[in-house]
Each structure stands twice: as C-alpha cells, then as structure tokens.
C-alpha positions in Angstrom: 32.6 -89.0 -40.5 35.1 -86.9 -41.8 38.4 -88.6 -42.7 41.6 -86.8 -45.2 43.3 -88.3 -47.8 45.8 -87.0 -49.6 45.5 -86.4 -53.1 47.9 -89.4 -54.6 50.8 -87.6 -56.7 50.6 -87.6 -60.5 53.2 -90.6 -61.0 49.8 -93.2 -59.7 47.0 -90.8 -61.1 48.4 -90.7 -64.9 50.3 -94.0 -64.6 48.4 -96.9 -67.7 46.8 -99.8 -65.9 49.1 -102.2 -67.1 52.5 -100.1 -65.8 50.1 -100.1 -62.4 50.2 -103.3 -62.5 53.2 -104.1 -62.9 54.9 -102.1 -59.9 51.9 -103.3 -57.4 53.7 -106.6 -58.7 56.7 -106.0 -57.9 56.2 -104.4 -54.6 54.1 -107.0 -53.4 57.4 -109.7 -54.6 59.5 -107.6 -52.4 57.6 -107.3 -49.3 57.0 -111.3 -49.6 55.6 -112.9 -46.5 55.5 -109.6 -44.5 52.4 -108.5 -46.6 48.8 -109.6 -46.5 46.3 -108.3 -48.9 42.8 -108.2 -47.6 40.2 -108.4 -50.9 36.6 -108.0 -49.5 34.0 -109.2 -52.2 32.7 -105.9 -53.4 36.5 -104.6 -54.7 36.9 -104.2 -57.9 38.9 -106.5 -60.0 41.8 -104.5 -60.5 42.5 -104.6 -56.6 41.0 -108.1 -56.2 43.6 -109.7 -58.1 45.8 -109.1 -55.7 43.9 -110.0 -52.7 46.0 -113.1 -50.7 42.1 -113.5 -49.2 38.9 -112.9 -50.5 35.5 -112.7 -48.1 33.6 -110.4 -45.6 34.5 -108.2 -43.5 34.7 -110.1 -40.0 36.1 -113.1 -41.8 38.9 -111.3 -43.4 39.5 -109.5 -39.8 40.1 -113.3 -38.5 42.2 -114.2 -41.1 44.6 -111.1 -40.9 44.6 -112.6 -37.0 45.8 -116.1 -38.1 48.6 -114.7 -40.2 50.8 -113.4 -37.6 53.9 -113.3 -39.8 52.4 -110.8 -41.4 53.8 -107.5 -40.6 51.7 -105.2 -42.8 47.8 -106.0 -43.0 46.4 -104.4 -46.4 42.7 -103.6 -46.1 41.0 -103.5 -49.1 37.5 -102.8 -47.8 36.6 -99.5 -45.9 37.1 -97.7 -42.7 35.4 -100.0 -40.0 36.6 -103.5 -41.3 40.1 -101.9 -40.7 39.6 -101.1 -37.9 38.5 -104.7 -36.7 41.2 -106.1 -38.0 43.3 -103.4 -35.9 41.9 -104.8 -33.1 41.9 -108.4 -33.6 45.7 -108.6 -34.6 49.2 -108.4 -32.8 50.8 -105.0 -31.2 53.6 -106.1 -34.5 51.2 -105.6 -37.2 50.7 -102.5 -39.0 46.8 -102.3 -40.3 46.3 -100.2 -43.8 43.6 -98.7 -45.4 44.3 -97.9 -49.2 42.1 -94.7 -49.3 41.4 -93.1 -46.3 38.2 -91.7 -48.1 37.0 -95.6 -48.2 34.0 -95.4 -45.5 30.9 -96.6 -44.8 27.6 -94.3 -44.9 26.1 -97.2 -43.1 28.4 -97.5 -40.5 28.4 -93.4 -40.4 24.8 -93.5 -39.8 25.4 -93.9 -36.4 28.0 -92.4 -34.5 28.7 -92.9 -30.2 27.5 -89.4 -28.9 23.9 -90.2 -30.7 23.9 -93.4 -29.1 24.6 -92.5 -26.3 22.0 -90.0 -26.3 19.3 -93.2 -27.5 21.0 -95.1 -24.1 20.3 -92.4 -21.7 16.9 -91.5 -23.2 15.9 -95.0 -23.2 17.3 -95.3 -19.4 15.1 -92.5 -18.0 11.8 -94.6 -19.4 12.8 -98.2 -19.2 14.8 -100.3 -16.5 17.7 -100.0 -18.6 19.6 -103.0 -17.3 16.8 -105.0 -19.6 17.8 -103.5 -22.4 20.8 -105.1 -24.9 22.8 -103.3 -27.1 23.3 -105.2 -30.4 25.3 -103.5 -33.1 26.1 -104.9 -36.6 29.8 -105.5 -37.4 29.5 -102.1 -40.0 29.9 -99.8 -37.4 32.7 -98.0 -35.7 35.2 -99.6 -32.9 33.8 -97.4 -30.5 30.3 -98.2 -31.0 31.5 -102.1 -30.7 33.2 -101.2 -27.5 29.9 -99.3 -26.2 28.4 -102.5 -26.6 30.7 -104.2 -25.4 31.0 -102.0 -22.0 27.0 -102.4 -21.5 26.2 -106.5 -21.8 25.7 -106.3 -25.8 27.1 -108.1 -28.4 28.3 -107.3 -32.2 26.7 -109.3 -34.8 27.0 -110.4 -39.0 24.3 -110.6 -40.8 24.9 -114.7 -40.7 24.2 -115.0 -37.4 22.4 -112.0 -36.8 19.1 -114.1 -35.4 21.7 -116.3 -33.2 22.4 -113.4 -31.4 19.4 -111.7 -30.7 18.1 -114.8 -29.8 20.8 -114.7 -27.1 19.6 -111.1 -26.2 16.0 -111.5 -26.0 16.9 -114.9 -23.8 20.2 -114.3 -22.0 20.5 -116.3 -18.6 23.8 -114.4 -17.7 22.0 -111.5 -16.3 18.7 -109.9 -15.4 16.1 -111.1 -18.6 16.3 -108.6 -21.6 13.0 -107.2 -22.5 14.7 -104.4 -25.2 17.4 -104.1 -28.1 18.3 -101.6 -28.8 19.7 -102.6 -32.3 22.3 -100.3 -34.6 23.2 -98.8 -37.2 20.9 -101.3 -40.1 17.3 -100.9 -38.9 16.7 -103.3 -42.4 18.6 -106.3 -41.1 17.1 -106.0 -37.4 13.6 -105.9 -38.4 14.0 -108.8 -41.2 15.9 -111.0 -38.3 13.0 -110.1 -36.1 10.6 -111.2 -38.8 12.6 -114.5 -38.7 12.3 -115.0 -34.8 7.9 -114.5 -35.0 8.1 -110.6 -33.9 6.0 -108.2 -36.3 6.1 -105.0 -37.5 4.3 -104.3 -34.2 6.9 -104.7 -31.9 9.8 -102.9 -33.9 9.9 -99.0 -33.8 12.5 -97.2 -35.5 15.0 -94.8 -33.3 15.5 -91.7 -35.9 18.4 -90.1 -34.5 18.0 -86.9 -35.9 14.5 -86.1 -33.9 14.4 -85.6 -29.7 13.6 -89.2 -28.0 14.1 -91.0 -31.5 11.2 -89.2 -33.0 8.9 -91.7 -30.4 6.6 -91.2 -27.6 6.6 -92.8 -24.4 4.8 -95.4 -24.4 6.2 -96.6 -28.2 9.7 -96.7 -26.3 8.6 -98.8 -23.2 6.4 -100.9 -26.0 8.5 -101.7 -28.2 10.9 -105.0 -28.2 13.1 -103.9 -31.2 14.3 -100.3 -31.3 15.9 -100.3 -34.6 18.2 -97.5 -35.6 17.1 -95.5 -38.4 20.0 -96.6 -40.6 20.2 -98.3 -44.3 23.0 -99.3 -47.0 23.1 -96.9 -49.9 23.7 -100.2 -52.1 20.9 -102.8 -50.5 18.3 -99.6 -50.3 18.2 -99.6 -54.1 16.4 -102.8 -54.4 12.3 -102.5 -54.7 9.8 -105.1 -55.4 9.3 -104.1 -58.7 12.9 -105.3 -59.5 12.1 -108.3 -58.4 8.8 -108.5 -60.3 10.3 -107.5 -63.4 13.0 -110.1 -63.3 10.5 -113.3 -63.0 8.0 -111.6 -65.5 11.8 -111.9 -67.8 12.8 -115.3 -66.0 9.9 -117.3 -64.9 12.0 -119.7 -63.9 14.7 -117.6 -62.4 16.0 -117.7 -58.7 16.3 -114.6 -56.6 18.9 -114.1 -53.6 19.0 -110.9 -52.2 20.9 -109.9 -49.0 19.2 -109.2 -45.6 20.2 -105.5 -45.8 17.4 -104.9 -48.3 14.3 -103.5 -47.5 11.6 -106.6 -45.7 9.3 -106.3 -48.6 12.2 -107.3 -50.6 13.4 -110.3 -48.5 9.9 -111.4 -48.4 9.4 -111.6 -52.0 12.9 -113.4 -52.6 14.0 -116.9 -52.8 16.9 -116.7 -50.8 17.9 -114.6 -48.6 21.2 -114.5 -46.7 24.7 -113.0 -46.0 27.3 -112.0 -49.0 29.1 -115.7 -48.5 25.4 -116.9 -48.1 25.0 -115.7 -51.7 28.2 -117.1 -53.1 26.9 -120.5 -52.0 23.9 -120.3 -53.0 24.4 -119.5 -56.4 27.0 -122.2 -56.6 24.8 -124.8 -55.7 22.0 -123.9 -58.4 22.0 -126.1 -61.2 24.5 -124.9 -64.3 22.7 -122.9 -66.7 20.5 -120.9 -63.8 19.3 -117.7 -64.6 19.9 -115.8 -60.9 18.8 -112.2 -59.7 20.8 -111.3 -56.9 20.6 -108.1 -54.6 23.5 -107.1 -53.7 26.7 -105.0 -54.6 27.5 -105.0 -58.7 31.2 -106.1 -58.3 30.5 -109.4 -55.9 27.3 -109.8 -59.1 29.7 -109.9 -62.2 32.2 -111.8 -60.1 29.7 -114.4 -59.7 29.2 -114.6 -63.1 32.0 -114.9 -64.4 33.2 -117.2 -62.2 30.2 -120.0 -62.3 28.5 -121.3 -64.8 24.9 -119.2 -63.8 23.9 -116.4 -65.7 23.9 -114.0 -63.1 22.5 -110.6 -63.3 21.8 -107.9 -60.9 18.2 -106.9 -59.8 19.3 -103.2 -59.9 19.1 -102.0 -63.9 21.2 -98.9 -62.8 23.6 -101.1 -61.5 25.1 -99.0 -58.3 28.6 -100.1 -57.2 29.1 -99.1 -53.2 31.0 -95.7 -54.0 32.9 -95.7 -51.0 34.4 -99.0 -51.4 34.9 -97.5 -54.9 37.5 -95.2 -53.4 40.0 -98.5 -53.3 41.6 -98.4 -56.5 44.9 -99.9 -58.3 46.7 -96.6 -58.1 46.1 -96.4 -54.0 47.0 -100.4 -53.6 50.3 -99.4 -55.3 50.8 -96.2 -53.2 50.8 -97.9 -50.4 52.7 -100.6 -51.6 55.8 -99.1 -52.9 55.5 -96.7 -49.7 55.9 -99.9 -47.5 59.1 -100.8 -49.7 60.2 -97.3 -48.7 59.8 -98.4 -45.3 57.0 -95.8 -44.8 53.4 -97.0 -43.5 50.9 -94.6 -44.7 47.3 -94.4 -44.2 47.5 -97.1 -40.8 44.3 -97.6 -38.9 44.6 -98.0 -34.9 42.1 -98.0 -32.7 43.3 -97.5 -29.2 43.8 -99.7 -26.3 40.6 -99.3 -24.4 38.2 -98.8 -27.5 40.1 -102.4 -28.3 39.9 -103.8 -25.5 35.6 -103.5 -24.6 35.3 -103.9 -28.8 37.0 -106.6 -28.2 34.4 -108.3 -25.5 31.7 -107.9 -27.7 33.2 -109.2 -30.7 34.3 -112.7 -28.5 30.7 -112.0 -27.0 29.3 -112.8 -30.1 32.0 -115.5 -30.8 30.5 -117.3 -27.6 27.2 -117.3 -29.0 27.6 -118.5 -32.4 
C-alpha cells in the first residue's frame, strides 16, 4: 500500500541524539495530559522511552480508548494499529502515526478488492452463508469492517483458537462449515493444528493466481482457507535455528511466536503471543538460557530487563523494517508540531469503515 511521507527537514535528520532527546522532552512536558504515547514492543529504545504504555497492538488500541483526556494519541507502531486506535477512541482525539512509511507487509498482503474477489469466488462454489470471515488484527480497517459486514470476527494471536472455535461452532446463525481466514496463513493453520484439524483440511488461497490457485473440489473440501500471507520477521525462523540453539543450550528453552512457520511451533517449547512471550520468559528460573522467535527489539529488551540470558534464534538478527521507520527524530516532529498546534501525519478511518470494524472488533470481544 502506498502511503507518502514527507522527508523530515534537516533540523531532526542532523540533530545529535542527545539534543533529540531533549526537545522530544520538552515537548512532551508541554503537551502534559493532552498527549499519550503508544510504545508497541518491537520500537526501538530510543522511541520506547517515551512510551506512556508499552504492549501489542489491540491492547495499546484499548488503552488509547480508556484515556479519554487524551487529546493527541501517539502511535508508535505502524499503519493498521493506528488505525484501530482511530476507531476505538472519541470524535475529540487526534490519532498519529510518527512515519507515515511505518506499514505492515503482512497486513499489505491482503488488501479488500482481493478479498473480495476470494468472497465471491468462494460464493459461486460453496453456500456462502457457511462460510466465516476471520481476519487477524494486522490487517487494514476495511478488511476488519468486511468482516465485520459478513458474520466474521477479528482475532489476536492470544485468542486466535477462541475464535475460530466460535466460527466452526457459531449457534447465532446457519452452522459454518468454512473460514475463510486472512492475511497470516502461519497463525491459522498452527491454531488449526491446535483445534485437531491437519494439514488436510487447510488449503492456502494464493491471491495472486485465478480461484486462489485451487480447484474446485479443494475449495468446497477444504475447512480452513488460509490466505497466502506471512510476517517478514516470523518467516525468518527455520528448524535449523532451533536445532542449533539446543545442540549450544541443551538445557535451553525455546518460545517462538505463532506467526512462525508450523514446523517451527512444533519443535518449540512455547509458543504463544508477544505478551505470551514476555511472561513466559519471566517466569523461567533466573539464570535461563532462552531462544525466542520473535522481533530483535522486544529480544534484547527482554534481556536486559530480566535476569535470563536471552538471545534470538535468528543469527542475522532482522529488526521488522517497517516498524523501523519510527525513529527519535519523527517522535519529535510530531511532537513539537503538536506544540505548534499542527497535527501532522493523523490516521482516520471513516465513519462507516468504523462503524462494521467496529462490530467485528466487539464480535471478537464477545467471544473472548
């Protein structure tokens, strides 16, 4: 999805860290209770430190909600997490997204006119009203609203298998027989694992061929049609990561997030959502030598913060570039603009989008 950002004038760009911080410091003192800062837990410290919350994205979307005194909502995360905290939020608050250039390629991976397309090509082989669209909270407002205009539900990757379950056995309308399940085909098909299904009742819906690249009878056949979609961070991590760090750490615990590939999660420890992995590492024993697959800033965070020896199971170490984009020079753009009175870079999503995204974000809420 293309999205513009203006290059930030030289006064940020060539200004020292420490002078950086310093104004973000003293904007923030001026704005006082009219500014919340939004840190999800794959920033990097420099913009972290600033953070007035720390978490995920859906859970930093509810707290944005609960602070209602808060006129300006800084989003340090990327395009669709602003978004959900546009629509969760009062008509008074102003939602702002440091970097404009901070998306998702997950989230991008699916985009409303190709699902669409999957709906209606789905609908001229199946009864269609069986079918349940479940998309994961990394994707678009309008794809949550599409969802949320045709029985579906959004979901997290904590209580992804809550809501499936609720798809696959709904008693608030004809019984489901399909998901159609977007944009992470990774976390469907591990949350499917979970819940008995196999590899045999998943296909994957590849976007880019006619009719998902599937036949006929794989469509009507299938119970989980799962988008052909991945995170360029969880991808990274392969078996032989994981094999190398226990041949280093026989005693060693792995954690890896449900966005990685199946053979991954099956191999792991522990597998679970980002705050999933927080906890879990804090309740190891001090001293723990873990492996954790997930981004490199949440990793080092974790390690400096506890007394584990945490390390990442990547050795290239792969940051997620687009939540890269969020820097110290575009939190203090935005910042001393806001002194200025001038909101730059603010993320609306409009009032029907907001209103069906809405029903399948409390949808879910009902469920879980």
């Amino acid at each position: 999805m293309l999205r513009l950002q203006r290059p930030l004038p030289q006064d940020y760009t060539e200004t020292s860290p420490e002078d950086l911080a310093a104004r973000i410091g003293a904007a923030k003192a001026e704005l006082g209770d009219r500014l919340f800062i939004l840190g999800h837990h794959y920033q990097r410290d420099e913009v972290m430190e600033w953070a007035d919350a720390r978490g995920d994205s859906f859970r930093l979307s509810v707290l944005a909600k609960e602070h209602p005194e808060a006129e300006y909502i800084v989003f340090c995360g990327v395009h669709f997490m602003a978004e959900s905290a546009d629509i969760l939020t009062g008509d008074h608050q102003h939602v702002i997204l440091p970097d404009l250039n901070a998306g998702c390629s997950m989230a991008d991976m699916a985009d409303i006119d190709a699902v669409e397309e999957a709906w209606d090509a789905v609908a001229e082989l199946t009864d269609i009203t069986k079918v349940v669209p479940i998309t994961y909270m990394n994707s678009a407002a309008n794809l949550k609203a599409f969802v949320g205009r045709n029985g579906g539900a959004v979901c997290t990757s904590t209580n992804a298998r809550a809501v499936l379950e609720w798809a696959l056995h709904r008693d608030d309308g004809p019984k489901a027989e399909q998901v159609l399940f977007f944009p992470d085909q990774h976390l469907g098909r591990n949350t499917g694992y979970q819940m008995g299904f196999t590899e045999a009742d998943m296909r994957v819906w590849n976007p880019h061929q006619e009719q998902g690249g599937l036949s006929d009878a794989d469509i009507r056949d299938a119970t989980f049609l799962l988008w052909r979609g991945h995170c360029s961070v969880h991808q990274r991590f392969r078996p032989e990561h994981i094999a190398d760090f226990r041949e280093r750490h026989p005693d060693g615990v792995v954690i890896v997030h449900p966005e990685c590939s199946h053979e991954v999660c099956e191999l792991a420890d522990q597998v679970g959502s980002t705050d999933f992995i927080i906890r879990a590492v804090e309740a190891l024993p001090a001293g723990t030598v873990v492996g954790v697959g997930t981004e490199i800033h949440l990793v080092q965070r974790l390690g400096a913060e506890s007394d584990k020896v945490v390390e990442s199971l990547d050795p290239l170490i792969c940051p997620c570039s687009t939540m890269f984009r969020i820097d110290a020079a575009h939190l203090c753009w935005v910042l001393e603009e806001l002194v200025q009175g001038n909101v730059v870079n603010p993320i609306t999503v409009d009032a029907d989008t907001a209103h069906w995204a809405r029903v399948a974000l409390e949808r879910m809420l009902e469920i879980t």
